[in-house]
VEXFITOR-956486 format. One record per atom (N, C-alpha, C): y, x, z; residue number from 1; atom name. Coordinates in nm, 3 decimals, decimal comma. Example, Ala and Ser with C-alpha at 12.3 -4.5 7.8 and 13.67 -1.06 7.14 Angstrom:
# residues 2
SITE     north      east        up   pos   site
SITE    -0,569     1,319     0,780     1      N
SITE    -0,450     1,230     0,780     1     CA
SITE    -0,330     1,320     0,780     1      C
SITE    -0,225     1,285     0,708     2      N
SITE    -0,106     1,367     0,714     2     CA
SITE     0,003     1,290     0,787     2      C
***
This chain:
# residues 118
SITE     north      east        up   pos   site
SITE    -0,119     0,084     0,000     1      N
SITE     0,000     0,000     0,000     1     CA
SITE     0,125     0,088     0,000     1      C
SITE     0,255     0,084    -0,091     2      N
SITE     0,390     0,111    -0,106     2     CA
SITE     0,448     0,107    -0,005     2      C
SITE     0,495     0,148     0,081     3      N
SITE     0,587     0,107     0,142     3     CA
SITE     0,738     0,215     0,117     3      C
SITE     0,794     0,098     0,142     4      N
SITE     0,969     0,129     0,143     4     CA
SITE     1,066     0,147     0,247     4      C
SITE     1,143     0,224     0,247     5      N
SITE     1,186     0,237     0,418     5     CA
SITE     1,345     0,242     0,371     5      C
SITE     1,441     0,165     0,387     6      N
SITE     1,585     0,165     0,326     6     CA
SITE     1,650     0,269     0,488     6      C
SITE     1,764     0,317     0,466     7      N
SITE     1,855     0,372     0,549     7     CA
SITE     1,988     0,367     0,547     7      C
SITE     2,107     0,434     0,629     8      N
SITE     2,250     0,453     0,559     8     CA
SITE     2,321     0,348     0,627     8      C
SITE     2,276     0,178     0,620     9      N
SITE     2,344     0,100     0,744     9     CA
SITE     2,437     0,121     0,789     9      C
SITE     2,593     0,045     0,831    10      N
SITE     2,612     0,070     0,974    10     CA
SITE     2,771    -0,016     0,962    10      C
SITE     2,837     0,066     1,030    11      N
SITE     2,958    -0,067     1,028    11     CA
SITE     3,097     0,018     0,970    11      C
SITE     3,152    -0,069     0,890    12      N
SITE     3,277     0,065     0,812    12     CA
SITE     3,376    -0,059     0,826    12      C
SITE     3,497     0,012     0,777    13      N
SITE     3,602    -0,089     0,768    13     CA
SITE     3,625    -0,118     0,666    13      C
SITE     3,704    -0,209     0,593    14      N
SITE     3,719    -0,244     0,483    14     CA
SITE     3,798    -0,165     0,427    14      C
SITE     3,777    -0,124     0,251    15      N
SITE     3,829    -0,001     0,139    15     CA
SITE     3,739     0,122     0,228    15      C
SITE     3,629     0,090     0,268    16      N
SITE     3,518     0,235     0,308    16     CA
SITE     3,399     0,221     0,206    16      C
SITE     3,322     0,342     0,232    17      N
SITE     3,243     0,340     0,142    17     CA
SITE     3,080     0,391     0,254    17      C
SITE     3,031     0,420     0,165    18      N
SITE     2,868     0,383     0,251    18     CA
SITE     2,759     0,382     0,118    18      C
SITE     2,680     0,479     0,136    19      N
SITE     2,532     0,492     0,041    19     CA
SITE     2,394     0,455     0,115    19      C
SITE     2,337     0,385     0,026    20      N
SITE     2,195     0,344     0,127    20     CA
SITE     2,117     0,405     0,035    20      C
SITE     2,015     0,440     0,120    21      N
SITE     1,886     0,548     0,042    21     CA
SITE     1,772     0,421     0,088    21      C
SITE     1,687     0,402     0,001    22      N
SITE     1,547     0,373    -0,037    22     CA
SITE     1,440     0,460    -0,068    22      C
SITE     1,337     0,496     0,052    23      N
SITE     1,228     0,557    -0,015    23     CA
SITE     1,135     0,541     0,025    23      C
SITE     1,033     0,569    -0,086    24      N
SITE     0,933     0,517    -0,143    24     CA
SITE     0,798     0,587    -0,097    24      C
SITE     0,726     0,576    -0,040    25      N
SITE     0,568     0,647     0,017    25     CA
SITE     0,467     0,563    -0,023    25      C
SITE     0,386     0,651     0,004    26      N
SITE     0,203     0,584     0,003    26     CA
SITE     0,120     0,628    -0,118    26      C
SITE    -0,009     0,633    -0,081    27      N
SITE    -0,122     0,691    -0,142    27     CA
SITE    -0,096     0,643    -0,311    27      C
SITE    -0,043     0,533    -0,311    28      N
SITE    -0,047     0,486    -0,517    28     CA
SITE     0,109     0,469    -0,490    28      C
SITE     0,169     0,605    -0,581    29      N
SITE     0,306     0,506    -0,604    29     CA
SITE     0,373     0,591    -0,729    29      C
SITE     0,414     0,515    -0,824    30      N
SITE     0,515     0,588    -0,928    30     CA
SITE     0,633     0,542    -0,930    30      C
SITE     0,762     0,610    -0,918    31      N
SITE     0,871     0,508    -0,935    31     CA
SITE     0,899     0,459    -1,077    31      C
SITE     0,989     0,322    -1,081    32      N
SITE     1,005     0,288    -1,252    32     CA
SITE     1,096     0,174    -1,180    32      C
SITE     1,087     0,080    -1,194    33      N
SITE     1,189    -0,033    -1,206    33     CA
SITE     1,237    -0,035    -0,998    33      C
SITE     1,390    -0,047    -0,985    34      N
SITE     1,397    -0,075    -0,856    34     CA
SITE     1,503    -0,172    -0,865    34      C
SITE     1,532    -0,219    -0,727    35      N
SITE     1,617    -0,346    -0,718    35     CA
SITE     1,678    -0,318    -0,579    35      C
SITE     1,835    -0,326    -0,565    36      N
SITE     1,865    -0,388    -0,412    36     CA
SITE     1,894    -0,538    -0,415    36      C
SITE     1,875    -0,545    -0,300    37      N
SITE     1,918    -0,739    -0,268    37     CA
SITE     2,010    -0,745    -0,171    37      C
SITE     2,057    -0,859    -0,103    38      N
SITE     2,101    -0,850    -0,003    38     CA
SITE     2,103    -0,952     0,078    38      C
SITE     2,140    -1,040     0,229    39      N
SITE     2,087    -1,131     0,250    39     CA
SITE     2,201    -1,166     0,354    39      C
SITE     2,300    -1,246     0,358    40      N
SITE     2,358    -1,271     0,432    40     CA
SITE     2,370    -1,382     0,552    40      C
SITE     2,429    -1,437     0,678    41      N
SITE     2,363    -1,496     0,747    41     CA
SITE     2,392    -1,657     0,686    41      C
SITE     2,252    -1,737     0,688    42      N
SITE     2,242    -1,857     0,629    42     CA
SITE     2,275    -1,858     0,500    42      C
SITE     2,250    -1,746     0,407    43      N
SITE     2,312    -1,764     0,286    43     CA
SITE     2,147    -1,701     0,232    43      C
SITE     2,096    -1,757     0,125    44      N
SITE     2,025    -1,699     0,030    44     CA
SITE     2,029    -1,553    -0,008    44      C
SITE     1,914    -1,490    -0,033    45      N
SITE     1,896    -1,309    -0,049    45     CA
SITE     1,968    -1,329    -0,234    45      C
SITE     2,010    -1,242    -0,235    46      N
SITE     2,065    -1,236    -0,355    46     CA
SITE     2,059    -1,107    -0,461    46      C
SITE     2,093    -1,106    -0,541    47      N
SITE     2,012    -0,979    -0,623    47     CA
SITE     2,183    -0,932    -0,660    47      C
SITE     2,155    -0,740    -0,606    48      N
SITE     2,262    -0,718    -0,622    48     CA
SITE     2,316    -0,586    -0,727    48      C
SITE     2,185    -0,509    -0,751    49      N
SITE     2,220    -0,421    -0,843    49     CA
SITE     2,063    -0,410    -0,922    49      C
SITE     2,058    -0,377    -1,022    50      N
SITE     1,879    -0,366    -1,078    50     CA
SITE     1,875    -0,211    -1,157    50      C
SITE     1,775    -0,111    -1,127    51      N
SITE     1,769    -0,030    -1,225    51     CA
SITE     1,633    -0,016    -1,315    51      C
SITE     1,636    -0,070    -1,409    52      N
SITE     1,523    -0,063    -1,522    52     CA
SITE     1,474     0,049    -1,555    52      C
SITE     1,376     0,027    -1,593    53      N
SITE     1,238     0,118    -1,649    53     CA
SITE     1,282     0,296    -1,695    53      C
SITE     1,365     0,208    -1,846    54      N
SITE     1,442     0,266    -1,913    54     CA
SITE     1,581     0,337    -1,895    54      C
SITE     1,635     0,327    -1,755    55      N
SITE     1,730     0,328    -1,735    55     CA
SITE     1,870     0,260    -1,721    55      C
SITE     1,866     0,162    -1,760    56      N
SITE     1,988     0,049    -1,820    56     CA
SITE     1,963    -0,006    -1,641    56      C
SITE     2,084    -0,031    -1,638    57      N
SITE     2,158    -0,083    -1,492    57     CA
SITE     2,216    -0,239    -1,502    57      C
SITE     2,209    -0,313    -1,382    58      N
SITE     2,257    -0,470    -1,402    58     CA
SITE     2,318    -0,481    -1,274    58      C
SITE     2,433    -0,507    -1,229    59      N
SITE     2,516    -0,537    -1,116    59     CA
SITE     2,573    -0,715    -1,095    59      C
SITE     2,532    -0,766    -0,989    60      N
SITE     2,613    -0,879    -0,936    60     CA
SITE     2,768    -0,819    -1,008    60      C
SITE     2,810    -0,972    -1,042    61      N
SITE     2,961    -0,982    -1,046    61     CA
SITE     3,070    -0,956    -0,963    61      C
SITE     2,983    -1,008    -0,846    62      N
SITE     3,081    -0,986    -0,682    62     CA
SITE     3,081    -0,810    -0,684    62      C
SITE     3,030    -0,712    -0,721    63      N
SITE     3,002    -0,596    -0,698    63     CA
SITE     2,997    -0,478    -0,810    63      C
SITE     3,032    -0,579    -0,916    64      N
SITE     3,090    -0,482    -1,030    64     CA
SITE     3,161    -0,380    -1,061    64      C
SITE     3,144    -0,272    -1,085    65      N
SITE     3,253    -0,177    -1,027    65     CA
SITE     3,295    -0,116    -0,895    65      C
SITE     3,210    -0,160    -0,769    66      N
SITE     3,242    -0,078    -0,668    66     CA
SITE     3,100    -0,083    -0,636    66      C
SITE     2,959    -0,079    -0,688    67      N
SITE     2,883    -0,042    -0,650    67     CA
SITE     2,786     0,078    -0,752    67      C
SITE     2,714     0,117    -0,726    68      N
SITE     2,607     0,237    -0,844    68     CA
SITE     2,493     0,274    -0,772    68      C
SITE     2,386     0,191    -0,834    69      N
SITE     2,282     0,230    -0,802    69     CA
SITE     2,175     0,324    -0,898    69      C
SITE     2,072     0,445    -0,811    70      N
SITE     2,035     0,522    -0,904    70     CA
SITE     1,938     0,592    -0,829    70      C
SITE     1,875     0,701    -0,848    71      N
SITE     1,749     0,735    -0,803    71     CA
SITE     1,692     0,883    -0,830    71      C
SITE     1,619     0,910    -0,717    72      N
SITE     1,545     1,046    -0,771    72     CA
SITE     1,389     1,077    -0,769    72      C
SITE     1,376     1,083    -0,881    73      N
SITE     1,224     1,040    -0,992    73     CA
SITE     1,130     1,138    -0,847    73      C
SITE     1,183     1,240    -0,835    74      N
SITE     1,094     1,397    -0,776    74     CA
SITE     1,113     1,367    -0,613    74      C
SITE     1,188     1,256    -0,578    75      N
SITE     1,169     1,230    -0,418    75     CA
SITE     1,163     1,048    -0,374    75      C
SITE     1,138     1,021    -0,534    76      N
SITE     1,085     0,864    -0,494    76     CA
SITE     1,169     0,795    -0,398    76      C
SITE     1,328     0,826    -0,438    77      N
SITE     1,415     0,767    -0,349    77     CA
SITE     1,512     0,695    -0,458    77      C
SITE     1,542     0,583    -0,424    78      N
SITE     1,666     0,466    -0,497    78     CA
SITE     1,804     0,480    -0,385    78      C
SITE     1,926     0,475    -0,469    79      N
SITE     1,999     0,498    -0,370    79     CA
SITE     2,086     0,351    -0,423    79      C
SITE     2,187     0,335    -0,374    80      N
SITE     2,259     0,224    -0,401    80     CA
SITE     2,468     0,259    -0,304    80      C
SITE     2,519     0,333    -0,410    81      N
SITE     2,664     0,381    -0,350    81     CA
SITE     2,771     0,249    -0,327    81      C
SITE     2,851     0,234    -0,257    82      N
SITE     2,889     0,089    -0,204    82     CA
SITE     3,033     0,179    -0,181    82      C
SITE     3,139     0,160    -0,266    83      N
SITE     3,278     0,184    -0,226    83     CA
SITE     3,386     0,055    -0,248    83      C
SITE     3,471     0,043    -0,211    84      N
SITE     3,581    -0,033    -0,157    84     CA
SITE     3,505    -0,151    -0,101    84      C
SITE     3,402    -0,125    -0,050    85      N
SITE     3,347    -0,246     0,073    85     CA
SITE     3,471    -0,359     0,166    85      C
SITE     3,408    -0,458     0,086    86      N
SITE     3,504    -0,567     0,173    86     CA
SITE     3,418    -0,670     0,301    86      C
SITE     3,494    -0,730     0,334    87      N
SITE     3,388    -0,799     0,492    87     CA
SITE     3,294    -0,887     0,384    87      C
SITE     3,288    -0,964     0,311    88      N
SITE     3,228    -1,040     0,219    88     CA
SITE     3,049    -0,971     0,147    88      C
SITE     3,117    -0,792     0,183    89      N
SITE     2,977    -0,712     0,114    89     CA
SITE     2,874    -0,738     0,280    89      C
SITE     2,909    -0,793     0,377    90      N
SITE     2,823    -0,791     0,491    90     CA
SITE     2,697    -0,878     0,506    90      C
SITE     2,584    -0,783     0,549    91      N
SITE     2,460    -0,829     0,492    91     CA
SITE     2,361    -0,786     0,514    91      C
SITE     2,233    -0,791     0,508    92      N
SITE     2,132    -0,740     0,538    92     CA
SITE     2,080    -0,661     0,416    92      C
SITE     2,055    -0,522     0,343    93      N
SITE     2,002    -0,478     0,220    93     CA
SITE     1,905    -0,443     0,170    93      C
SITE     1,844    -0,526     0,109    94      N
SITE     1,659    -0,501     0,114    94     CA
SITE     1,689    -0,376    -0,041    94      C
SITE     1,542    -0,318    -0,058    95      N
SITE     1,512    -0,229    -0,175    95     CA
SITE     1,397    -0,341    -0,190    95      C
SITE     1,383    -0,351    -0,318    96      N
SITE     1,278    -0,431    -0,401    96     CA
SITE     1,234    -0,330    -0,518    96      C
SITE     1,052    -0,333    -0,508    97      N
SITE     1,024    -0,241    -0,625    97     CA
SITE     0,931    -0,315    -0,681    97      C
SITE     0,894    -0,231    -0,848    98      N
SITE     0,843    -0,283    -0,913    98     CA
SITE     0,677    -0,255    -0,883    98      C
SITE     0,582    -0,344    -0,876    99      N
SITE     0,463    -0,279    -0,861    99     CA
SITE     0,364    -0,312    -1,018    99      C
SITE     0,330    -0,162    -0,997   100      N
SITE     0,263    -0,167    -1,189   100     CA
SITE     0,131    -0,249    -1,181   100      C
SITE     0,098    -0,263    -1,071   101      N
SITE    -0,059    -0,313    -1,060   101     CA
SITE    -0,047    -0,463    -1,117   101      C
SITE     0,022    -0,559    -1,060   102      N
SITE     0,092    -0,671    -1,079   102     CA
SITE     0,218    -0,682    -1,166   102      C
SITE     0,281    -0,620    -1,199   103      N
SITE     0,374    -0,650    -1,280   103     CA
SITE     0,468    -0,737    -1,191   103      C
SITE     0,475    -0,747    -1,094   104      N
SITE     0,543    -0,834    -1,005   104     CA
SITE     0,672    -0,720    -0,882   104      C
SITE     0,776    -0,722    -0,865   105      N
SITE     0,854    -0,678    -0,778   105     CA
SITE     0,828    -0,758    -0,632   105      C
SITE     0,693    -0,673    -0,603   106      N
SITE     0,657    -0,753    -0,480   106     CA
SITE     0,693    -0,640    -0,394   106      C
SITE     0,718    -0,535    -0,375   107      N
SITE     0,708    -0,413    -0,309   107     CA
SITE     0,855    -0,424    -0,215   107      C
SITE     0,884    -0,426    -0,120   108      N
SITE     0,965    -0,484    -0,026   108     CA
SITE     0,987    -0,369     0,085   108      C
SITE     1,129    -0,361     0,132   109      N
SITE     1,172    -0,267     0,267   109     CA
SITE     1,213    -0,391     0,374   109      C
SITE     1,262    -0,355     0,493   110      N
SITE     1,227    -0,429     0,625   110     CA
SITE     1,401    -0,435     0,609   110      C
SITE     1,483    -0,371     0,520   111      N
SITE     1,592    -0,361     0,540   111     CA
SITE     1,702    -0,302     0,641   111      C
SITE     1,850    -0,253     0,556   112      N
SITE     1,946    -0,220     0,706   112     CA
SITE     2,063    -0,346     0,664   112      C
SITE     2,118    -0,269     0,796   113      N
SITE     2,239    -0,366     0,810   113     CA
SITE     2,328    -0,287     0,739   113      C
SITE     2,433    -0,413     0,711   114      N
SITE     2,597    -0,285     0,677   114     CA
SITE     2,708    -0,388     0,707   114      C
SITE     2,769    -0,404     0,783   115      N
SITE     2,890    -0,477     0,851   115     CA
SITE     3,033    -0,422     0,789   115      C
SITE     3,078    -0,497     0,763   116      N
SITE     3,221    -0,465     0,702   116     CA
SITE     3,387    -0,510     0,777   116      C
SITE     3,430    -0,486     0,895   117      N
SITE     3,511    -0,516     0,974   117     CA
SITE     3,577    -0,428     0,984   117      C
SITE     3,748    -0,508     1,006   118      N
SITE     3,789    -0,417     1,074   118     CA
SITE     3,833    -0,403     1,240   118      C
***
């Protein structure tokens, strides 16, 4: 089994910035397609940046331009960079991966926090 362990969390003020690392362990794992989400309170998990196979990138609208997500093939880590953070980016941030066995993005982290106050 994959498992995913996200990091980086924590509480910034608003116009701060903040990188969360995702990585990736276990006996079967190749990286290729990753995903962050995010999950705010009483609000639906939401899909917030995607990086494909191939490379090609897909960002939420809310997060266009102040976010970049990206990865390193040789340490099986997804990162996801978060600058001019506003209270609105506050949330819980899962990593979602692709699993080749299934073809399904079932592969899941326990998530961090990232609070945006000032």
């Amino acid at each position: 089994q994959v498992q995913l362990v996200e990091s980086g969390g924590g509480l910034v003020q608003p116009g701060g910035s903040l990188r969360l690392s995702c990585a990736a362990s276990g006996s079967i794992f190749s990286i290729d397609a990753m995903r962050w989400y995010r999950q705010a309170p009483g609000k639906q998990r939401e899909l917030v940046a995607a990086l494909h196979s191939a490379g090609s990138t897909n960002y939420a609208d809310s997060v266009k331009g102040r976010f970049t997500i990206s990865r390193d093939n040789a340490k099986n880590t997804v990162y996801l960079q978060m600058n001019s953070l506003k209270p609105q980016d506050t949330a819980v941030y899962y990593c979602n991966a692709l699993n080749p066995l299934s073809g399904e993005y079932d592969y899941w982290g326990q998530g961090t926090q990232v609070t945006v106050s000032s």
